[in-house]
N, C-alpha and C positions, 0 to 999 in steps of 0.2 A: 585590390588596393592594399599595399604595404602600411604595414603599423607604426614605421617612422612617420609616413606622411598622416596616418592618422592622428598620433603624436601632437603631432606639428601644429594641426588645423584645430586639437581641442586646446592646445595652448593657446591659441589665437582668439576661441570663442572662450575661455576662460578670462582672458585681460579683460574684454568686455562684459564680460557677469560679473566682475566686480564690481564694475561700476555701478551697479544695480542687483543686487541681490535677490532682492524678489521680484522673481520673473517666474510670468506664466507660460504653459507649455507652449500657447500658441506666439509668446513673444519669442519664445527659445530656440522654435522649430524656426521664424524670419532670421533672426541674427545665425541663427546656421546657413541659412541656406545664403544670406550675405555675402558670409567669411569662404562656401565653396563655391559660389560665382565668381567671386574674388578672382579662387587660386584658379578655377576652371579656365581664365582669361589667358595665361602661361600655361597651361595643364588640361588641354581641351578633352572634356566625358561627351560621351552620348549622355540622351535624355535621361534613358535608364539607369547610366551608371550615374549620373549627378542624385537621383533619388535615392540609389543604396545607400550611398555615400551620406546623405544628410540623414537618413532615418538612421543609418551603424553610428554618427556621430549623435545622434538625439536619447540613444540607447545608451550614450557614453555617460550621459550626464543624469538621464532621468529614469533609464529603465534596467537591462541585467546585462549593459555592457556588451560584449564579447558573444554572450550565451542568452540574448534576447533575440536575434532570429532563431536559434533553438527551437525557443521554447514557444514562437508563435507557428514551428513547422508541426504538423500533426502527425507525421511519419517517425518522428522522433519520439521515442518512450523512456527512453533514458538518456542522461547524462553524464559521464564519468568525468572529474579533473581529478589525477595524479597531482599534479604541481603545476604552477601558471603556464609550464612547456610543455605538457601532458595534460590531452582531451582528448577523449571517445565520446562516441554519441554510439546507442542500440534504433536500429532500423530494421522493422520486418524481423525481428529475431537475431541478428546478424551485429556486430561489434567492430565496428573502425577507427582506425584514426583520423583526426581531422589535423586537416592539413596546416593551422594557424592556431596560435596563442595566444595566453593574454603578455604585452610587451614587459611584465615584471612581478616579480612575488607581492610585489606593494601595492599593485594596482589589484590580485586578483586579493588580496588582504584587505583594501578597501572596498570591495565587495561582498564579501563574505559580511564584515560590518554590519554592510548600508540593508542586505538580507536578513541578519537576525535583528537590528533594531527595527525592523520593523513589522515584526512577527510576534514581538516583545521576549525575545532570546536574549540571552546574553553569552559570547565563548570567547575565552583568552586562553591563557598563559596557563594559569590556572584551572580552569574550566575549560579544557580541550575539545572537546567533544557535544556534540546537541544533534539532537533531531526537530526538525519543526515543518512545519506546513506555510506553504508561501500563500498568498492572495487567490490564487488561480486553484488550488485546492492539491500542487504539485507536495512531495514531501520532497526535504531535503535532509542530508545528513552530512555533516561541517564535523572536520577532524584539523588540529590547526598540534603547528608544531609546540614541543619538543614528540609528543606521540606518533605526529606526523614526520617521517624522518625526510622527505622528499620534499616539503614545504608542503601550504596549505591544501588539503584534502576537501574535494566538496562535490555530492552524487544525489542528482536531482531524479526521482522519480515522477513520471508525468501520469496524470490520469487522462480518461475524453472527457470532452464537456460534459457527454452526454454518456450516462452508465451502460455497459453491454446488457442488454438483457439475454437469459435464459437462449431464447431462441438464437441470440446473436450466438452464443457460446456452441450453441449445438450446428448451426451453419459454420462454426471452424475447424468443426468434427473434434471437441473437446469433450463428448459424451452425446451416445444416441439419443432419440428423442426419447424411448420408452422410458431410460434410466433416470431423464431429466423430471419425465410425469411421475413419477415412483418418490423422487425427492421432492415433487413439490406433495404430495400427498403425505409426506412425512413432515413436510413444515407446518403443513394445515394442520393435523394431528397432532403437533407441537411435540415432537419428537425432540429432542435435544442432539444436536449435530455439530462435530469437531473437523474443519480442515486439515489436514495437515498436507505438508509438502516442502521442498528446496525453496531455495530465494530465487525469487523472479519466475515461479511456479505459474503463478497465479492466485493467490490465496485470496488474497483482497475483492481482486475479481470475482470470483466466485462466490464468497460470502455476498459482495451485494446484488448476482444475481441472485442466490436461495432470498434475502430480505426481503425482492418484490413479490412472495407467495403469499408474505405475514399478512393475515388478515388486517383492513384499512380501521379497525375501530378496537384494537390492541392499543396498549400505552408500551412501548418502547425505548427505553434506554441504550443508547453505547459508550463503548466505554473505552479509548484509544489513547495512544501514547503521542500521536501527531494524525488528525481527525484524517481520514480519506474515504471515509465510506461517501456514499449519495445514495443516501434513501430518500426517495421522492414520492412512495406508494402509502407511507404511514403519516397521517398529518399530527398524530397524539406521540410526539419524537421529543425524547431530551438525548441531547448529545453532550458528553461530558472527555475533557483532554488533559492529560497528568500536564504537569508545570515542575520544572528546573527548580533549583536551589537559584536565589538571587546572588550576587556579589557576597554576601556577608554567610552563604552557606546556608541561607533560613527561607520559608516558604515553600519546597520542596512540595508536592500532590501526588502523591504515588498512587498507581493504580489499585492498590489495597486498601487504598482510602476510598476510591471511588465507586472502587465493585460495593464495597462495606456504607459508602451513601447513596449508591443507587437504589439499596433493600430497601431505605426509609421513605421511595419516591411512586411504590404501588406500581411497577412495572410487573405488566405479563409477559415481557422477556426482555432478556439481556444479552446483548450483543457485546463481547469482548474483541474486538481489533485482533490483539494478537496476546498470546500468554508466552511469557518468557522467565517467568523468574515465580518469586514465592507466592504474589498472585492465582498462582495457580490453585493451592486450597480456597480460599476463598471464592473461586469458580464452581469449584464442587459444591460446595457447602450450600451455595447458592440454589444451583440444579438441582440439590438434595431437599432445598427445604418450599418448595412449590412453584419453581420460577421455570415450569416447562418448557420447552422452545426456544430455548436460549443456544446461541452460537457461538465458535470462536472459533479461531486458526490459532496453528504453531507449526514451527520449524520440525519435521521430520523426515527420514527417509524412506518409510514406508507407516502402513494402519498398526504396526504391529511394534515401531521402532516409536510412533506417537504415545501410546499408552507407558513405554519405561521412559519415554521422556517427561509427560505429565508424574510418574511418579516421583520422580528427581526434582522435577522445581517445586512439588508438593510439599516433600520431603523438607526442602531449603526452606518453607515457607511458615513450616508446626511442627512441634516436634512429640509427634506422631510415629507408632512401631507401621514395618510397611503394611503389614497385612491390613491396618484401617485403613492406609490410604490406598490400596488397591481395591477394597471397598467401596469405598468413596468414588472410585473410578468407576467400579464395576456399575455403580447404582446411580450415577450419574449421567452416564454420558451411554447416550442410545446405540450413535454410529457414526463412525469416523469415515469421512471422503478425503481419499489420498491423490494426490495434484504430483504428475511429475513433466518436467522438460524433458522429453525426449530429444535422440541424438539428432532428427531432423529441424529441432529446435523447434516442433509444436508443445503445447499447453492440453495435457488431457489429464483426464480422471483414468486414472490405472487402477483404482482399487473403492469401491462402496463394501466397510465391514461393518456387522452388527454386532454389540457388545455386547452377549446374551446372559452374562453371571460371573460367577466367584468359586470356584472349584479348586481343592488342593490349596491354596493360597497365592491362586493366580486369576488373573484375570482371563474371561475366555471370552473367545473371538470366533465369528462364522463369518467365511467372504460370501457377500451377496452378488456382489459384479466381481469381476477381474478384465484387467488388457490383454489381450491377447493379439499378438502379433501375427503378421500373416503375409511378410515379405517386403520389397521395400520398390519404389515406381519414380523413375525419375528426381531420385531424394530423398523420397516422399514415404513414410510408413503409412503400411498398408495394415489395416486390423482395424478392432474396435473394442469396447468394452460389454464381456458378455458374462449374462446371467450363468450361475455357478448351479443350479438349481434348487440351493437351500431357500429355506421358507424364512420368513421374520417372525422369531418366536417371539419378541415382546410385540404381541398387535393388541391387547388390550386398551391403548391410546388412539388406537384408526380406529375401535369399536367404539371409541368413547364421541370421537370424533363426526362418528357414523359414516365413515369408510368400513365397507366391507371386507375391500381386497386391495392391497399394498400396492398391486400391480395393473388393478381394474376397477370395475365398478362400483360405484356407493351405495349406499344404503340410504332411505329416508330418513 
């Protein structure tokens, strides 16, 4: 179906919603399907195409337009718009173009709108840019011109309904099973554990499968800039979500505010979304002063490139000589799991390091796993993530725990 004629048919069911403005979904879906029986009389559809046709028209008016079968297809994980003439959607790993657009800048500009008012976002002119969380728990991210130089920018990340767990991750071969038992006996133990990895890594993902280990009678905090975690295993759950500058530039909620109001809420751990900026001391600080088992992700490209990144937003964040904040790092954060896209466009753990101290005026680092490649089958890499043979020298927390062995059995 051509977007002239779609055009055509919403202008036809728009003469008649004025005449009545408030109308219910089920009044809205009769007057559509009216106005395509109508045109269907000169313009004869099969059954099936008459039903596209009024649900792409009822999506015109009431749901995400253009990019509402998207987002009810579940093979679809991403969404990319470039400019109302520019869409990609991500399938299976894979990046295409779609074949159709929205019919004008203005129309996908009215969208954009009708998405952040009601999310209670605001982006203009002024206000280019926003991240938010739509109804369905997708995150979006709205870039609107003069920043946008190709007109308005907008890239929806989808999540499942339903969260992968652990064992889902390990049937995609994103980490063997031993390695997976290994981390959840480090969660139990409330080890303190850092993501890191690229975008579209998997980070999110992974963070909330480690959350399903958290013991169910923890009190728990998150702490995120557009909420996407789903924990469903801890019912004692506060979930907390930074908030924008309104119009007037005032009400801003920075995640430095939040990590700093979580401390006064008696949580046994804190779960940070993601750290990007001076937040990041206040994470340490956190770890440091008895908030054991605490999570987060960040942008890196390896266990090793994570730690001088943490010391940099640290750095931005107090102004602090580096050697406390490599401190701060060293005594904080147990073990960093590094997440990369491989070139077959899988999602695996290449790297579990442990942060064993503070030596020389460095942070020091033992890898416990590494990836190891082992040839490539039909596309497809071949390898897996193996133990390195080091031992985990901080196990004073699996004893505390009454874990015996990191890798084995417990103890009474």
């Amino acid at each position: 179906m051509n977007e002239e004629t779609i055009q055509l048919l919403k202008e036809r069911i728009r003469g008649q919603l004025e005449l009545d403005s408030a109308v219910s979904d089920a009044d809205l879906t009769a007057k559509i399907e009216r106005v395509v029986f109508a045109w269907c009389l000169e313009h004869p559809l099969p059954a099936g195409g008459k039903v596209q046709l009024v649900r792409r028209l009822f999506h015109a008016f009431r749901g995400l337009d253009l990019i509402q079968p998207l987002m009810d297809d579940p093979s679809v994980t991403e969404i990319m718009i470039n400019s109302h003439d520019e869409m990609f959607v991500e399938r299976g790993g894979q990046l295409m173009r779609l074949p159709f657009a929205f019919e004008s800048k203005e129309r996908l500009e009215d969208l954009i709108q009708s998405v952040v008012a009601g999310v209670n976002r605001v982006v203009n002119e002024s206000s280019p840019i926003v991240d938010a969380r739509l109804k369905d728990g997708s995150r979006v991210h709205i870039v609107l011109p003069p920043v946008a130089l190709k007109g308005p920018t907008m890239t929806i990340r989808k999540f499942p309904d339903k969260p992968l767990l652990m064992r889902d991750l390990i049937a995609l071969g994103a980490l063997p099973e031993e390695a997976a038992a290994f981390l959840e006996r480090l969660v139990k133990a409330k080890y303190n554990l850092f993501i890191s990895g690229g975008t579209g890594s998997g980070k999110t993902t992974f963070l909330n499968a480690l959350s399903q280990f958290i013991p169910e009678d923890e009190r728990l905090v998150t702490i995120e800039d557009a909420a996407e975690l789903q924990i469903v295993s801890v019912p004692n759950l506060v979930t907390l979500e930074t908030r924008n500058a309104n119009t007037e530039g005032k009400g801003a909620i920075s995640m430095r505010e939040l990590i700093r109001a979580s401390l006064r809420m008696r949580p046994n751990r804190i779960i940070v979304g993601e750290v990007r900026g001076g937040e990041a001391i206040d994470m340490l600080q956190a770890m440091n002063t008895g908030h054991d088992g605490s999570l987060s992700t960040g942008h890196a490209n390896s266990a090793r490139d994570m730690i001088a990144r943490l010391e940099t937003m640290a750095l931005a964040g107090a102004e602090l000589p580096v050697a406390v904040i490599r401190q701060q790092i060293a005594s904080a954060i147990d073990i960093i799991i590094h997440l990369s896209r491989l070139r077959d466009r899988s999602r695996r753990v290449t790297e579990i390091c442990a942060v064993t101290g503070f030596e020389n005026g460095e942070v020091v680092m033992q890898p416990l796993y590494r990836f190891e490649e082992e040839g490539e089958r039909n596309g497809r890499l071949l390898g897996g993530l193996k133990r390195t043979g080091h031992d985990l020298q901080r196990s004073w927390k699996l004893k505390m725990a009454g874990i015996t062995d990191a890798w084995g059995g417990e103890g009474a």
